[in-house]
Steps between C-alpha positions, in 0.01 A plus 500: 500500500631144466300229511511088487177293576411134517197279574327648823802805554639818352810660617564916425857655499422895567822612344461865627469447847688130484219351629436111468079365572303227461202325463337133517165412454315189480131382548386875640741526694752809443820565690759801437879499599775763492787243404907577411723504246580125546170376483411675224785323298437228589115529391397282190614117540276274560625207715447257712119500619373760275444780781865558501426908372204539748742362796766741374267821502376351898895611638362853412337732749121523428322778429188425469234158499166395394303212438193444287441133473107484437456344830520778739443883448831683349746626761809691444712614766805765446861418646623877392255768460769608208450204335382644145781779508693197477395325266224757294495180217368219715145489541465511896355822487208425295445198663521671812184759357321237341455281829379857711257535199346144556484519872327880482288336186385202732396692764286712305377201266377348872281835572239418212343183465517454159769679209592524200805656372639507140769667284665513149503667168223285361248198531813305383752649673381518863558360851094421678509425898173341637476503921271429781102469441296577253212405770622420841158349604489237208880463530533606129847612400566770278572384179616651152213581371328629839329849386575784810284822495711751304288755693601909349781324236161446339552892395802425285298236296228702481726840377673278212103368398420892488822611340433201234158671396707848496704316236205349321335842488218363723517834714829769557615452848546920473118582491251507704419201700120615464545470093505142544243394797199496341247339837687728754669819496815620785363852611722708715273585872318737398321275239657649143721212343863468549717611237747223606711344245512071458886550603419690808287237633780223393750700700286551793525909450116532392414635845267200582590404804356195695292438817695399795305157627418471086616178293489257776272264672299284239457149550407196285177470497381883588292685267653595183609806503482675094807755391210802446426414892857532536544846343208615624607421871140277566675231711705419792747361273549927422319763638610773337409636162749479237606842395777768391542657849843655400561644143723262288899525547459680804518187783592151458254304670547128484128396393352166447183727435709610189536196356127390571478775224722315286340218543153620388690720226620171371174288478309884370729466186514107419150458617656175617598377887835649624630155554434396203639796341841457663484095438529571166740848489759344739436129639429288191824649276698408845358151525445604854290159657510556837416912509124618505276837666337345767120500409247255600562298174864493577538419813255169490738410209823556679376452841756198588794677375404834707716575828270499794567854653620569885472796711746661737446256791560210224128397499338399177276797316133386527403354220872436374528804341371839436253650242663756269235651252738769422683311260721741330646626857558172638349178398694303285673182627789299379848362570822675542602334198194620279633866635859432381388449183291804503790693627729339239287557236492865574830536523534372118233779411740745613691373278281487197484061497156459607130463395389602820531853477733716230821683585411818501141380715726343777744756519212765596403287790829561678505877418518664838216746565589839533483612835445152607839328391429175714221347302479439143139345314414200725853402610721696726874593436791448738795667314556526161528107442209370750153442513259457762215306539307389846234374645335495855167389621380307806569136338826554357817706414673483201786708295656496150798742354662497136808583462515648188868514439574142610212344322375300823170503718525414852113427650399391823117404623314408811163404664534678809458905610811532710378865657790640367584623142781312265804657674397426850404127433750410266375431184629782366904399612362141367492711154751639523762190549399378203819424331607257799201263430568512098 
């Protein structure tokens, strides 16, 4: 292919198939010709008013037309549906994909009230997008540094705080779970303890398997509710007694219960507070301001930064938000950009560049489980190049992959439970079309 090219155009001679286009833009606006020989030729002066190219290039037949000029949504509109077998150079058809990605993006921005979406290959090398409200009652907008519940991507943060004591030789994540709880044991039902391993209960194959109206329904202000009341299934927040109910590698049972155990495994060995423990293992080396478990403490600290949390019908959560004393399984809050970096510092433990976790720690977390090739140690895998991450509770929605081969993190969070999971309300396509809002 030929080409010449000016201020505002660029003209293509297709040799092969004797084909002259081409295009003008200017101010957002983008318009694409199929021209001739002779305007081609005479392509390249510049006389007269200074549009004398541009009015050349008009004579053509148009393809294709669309306009982006920050006043009015982008439009494009398609003259000949062949348009890029034409000219397979320009980009109309990109446009043409980017604009249908905006308008689907916009209509599922306007189903939450508040979001926040953000992606890139690093804290300095990342695109953040702040919409709606933070609190639609107090009219506060969401705002870079708004912290969104991070509901069950808690579980990845919590796996790479475990897998950092593996490292340290605090515990080995292939014994016994019960070598390392010292004020409660897992026993299997008939009341011997569980031979489970600490990676079975990371990859949910422990055969601990959660009540069904369990891990949902505390409000600020209710009792507290203590982790051994938890495991021991004394509350309405669970009912049902933490144990082994399947032998290990035989079931994969997706278990907050599981990582209740983690949880208390975690405090048994430090003898210090699990959110302390993983403020220091993971959130201080990442400078992370704006990302915290959501204890009492916590959240009268970073109670005007928190997203108030809305149900299905769009009506505020009493109390603003919901009280998560499992905080291993779900509790920690942050921004979408705090998560990037998480993400893209994991990815550069894969690669052996981080003080986060080692190499050879990282790489074990993405190991699929045999039998169970779907889920690796706190983080889920999509392929051979993508991880998984998500969240779900009833005052928010939120998603994160890594893209381990590209280097980039694409995140997305909300304050509202849609009723639907990531694919049906969008967040997870929001992910997904990542590379059109870098």
């Amino acid at each position: 292919m030929e080409f010449k090219e000016g201020l505002g155009w660029k003209a293509c001679y297709d040799e092969e198939r004797n084909l002259y286009t081409a295009h003008r833009s200017w101010r957002g606006s983008y318009h694409l010709y199929e021209i001739n020989k002779e305007i081609y030729d005479m392509l390249g002066d510049e006389k007269g008013d200074g549009y004398y190219n541009e009015k050349l290039i008009m004579k053509g037949r148009i393809l294709f037309e669309s306009d982006d000029d920050y006043y009015t949504s982008p439009y494009y509109y398609v003259r000949d549906e062949k348009y890029h077998e034409l000219a397979p150079w320009s980009g109309a058809k990109w446009i043409a994909e980017k604009t249908d990605v905006m308008d689907k993006k916009n209509g599922i921005v306007n189903k939450f009230p508040g979001l926040y979406l953000c992606c890139g290959t690093s804290k300095d090398n990342r695109t953040r997008m702040v919409y709606g409200a933070a609190d639609k009652e107090e009219n506060l907008r969401v705002e870079t540094d708004t912290a969104f519940p991070a509901c069950s991507i808690s579980k990845f943060v919590t796996a790479i705080c475990v897998m950092k004591m593996h490292e340290q030789k605090m515990i080995n994540i292939d014994d016994n779970v019960n070598n390392f709880l010292h004020s409660w044991k897992l026993l299997t039902l008939d009341g011997k303890e569980s031979d489970a391993s600490v990676r079975s209960v990371l990859s949910h194959t422990a055969g601990i398997i959660d009540g069904e109206d369990g891990f949902c329904g505390l409000r600020m202000g209710d009792p507290e509710v203590s982790l051994l009341d938890i495991l021991e299934g004394k509350t309405k927040y669970n009912n049902r007694p933490v144990r082994a109910e399947k032998p290990q590698g035989t079931a994969f049972e997706y278990s907050d219960a599981g990582y209740c155990v983690l949880q208390l495994m975690i405090q048994d060995v430090t003898g210090k507070a699990f959110e302390d423990i993983v403020q220091e293992m993971v959130f201080d080396g990442l400078e992370l301001e704006n990302t915290f478990f959501g204890t009492q403490k916590n959240i009268e600290t970073f109670n005007k930064k928190m997203a108030t949390g809305y149900d299905e019908k769009d009506e505020p959560i009493p109390g603003r938000f919901p009280l998560v004393p499992d905080l291993a399984a779900s509790g920690l809050w942050c921004t979408a950009e705090d998560l990037l970096v998480i993400g893209a510092e994991f990815i550069k433990a894969l690669n052996g560049n981080s003080s986060m976790l080692q190499k050879e720690t990282a790489q074990e977390m993405i190991k699929p489980v045999e039998n169970f090739t779907w889920t690796g140690l706190g983080i889920f895998l999509n392929g051979e190049d993508t991880l998984v991450s998500k969240g779900w509770g009833e005052n928010g929605q939120c998603m994160m992959k890594i893209f381990t081969q590209k280097g980039e993190v694409s995140v997305a969070m909300t304050n509202k439970n849609p009723g639907v999971d990531q694919s049906e309300s969008g967040i997870e396509w929001l992910v997904d079309c990542y590379k059109y809002f870098i």
